[in-house]
C-alpha positions in Angstrom: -2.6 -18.3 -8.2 -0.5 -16.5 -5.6 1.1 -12.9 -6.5 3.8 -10.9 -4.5 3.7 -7.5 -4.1 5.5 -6.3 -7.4 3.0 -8.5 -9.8 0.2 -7.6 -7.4 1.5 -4.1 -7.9 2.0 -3.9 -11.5 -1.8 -5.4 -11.9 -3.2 -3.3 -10.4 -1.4 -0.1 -11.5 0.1 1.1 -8.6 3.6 1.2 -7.3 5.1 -1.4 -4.6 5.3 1.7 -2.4 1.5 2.3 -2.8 0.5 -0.9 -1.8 2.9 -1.2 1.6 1.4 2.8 2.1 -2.5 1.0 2.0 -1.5 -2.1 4.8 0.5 0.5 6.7 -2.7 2.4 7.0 -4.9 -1.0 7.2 -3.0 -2.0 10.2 -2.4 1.7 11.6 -6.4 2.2 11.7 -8.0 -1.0 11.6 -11.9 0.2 12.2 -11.7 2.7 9.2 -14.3 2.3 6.4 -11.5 1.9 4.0 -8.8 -0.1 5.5 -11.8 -3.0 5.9 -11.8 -3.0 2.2 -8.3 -4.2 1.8 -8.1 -7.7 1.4 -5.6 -10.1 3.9 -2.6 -11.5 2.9 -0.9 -14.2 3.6 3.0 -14.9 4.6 4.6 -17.5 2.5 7.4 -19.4 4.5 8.8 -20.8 1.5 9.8 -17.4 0.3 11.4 -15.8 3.6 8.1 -14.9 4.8 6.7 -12.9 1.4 3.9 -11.6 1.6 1.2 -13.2 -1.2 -2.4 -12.4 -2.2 -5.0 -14.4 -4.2 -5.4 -13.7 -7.9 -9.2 -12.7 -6.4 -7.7 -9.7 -4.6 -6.9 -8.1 -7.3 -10.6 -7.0 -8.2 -10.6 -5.8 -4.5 -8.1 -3.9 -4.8 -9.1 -2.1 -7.7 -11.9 -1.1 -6.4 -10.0 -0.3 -3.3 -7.6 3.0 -5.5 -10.9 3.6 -7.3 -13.0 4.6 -3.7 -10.3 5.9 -1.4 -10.1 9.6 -1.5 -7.0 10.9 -3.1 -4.8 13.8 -2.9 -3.3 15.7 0.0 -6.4 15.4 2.4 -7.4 11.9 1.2 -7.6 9.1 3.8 -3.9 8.2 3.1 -2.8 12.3 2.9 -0.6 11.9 6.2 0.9 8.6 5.0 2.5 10.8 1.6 3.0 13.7 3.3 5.5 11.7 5.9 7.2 10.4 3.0 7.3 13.4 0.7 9.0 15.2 4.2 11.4 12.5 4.6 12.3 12.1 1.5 12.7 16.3 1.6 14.5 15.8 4.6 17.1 13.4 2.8 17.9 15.5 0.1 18.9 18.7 2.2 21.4 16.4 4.0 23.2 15.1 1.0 23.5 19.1 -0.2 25.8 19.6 2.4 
């Protein structure tokens, strides 16, 4: 069975914004112990090029969130620290 991001997501108890965060750090550091763990997807081109995993990957990625490192100086620290600053960033500009 195939599974976009949101089912993939919801099965395997992370956020959509969590999984995109893990490929962005696959593809940003490709020889990493961690981002090897990640398994491929696959672009549908029935769906306006989706992105789509195996019902298999979603062991994978389980154990994926269960080894990474978390927190601030986990292996994905600089990937939620940009987006904590942004979205920092965004909220002092609609204050003024």
């Amino acid at each position: 069975m195939e599974l976009k991001i949101d089912k993939l997501a919801m099965l395997v108890g992370v956020s959509t914004r969590t999984i995109n965060n893990w490929y962005w750090f696959k593809s940003a550091n490709p020889n990493n112990e961690y981002a090897k763990m990640l398994p491929d997807y696959r672009i549908d081109k029935k769906s306006h090029g989706s992105r789509v995993w195996d019902s298999n990957d979603v062991d994978k990625l389980i154990d994926f969130k269960s080894k990474i490192p978390h927190g601030r100086n986990g292996v994905l620290g600089d990937i939620t620290q940009r987006y904590e600053r942004k979205k920092k960033n965004e909220a002092k500009s609609d204050d003024r």
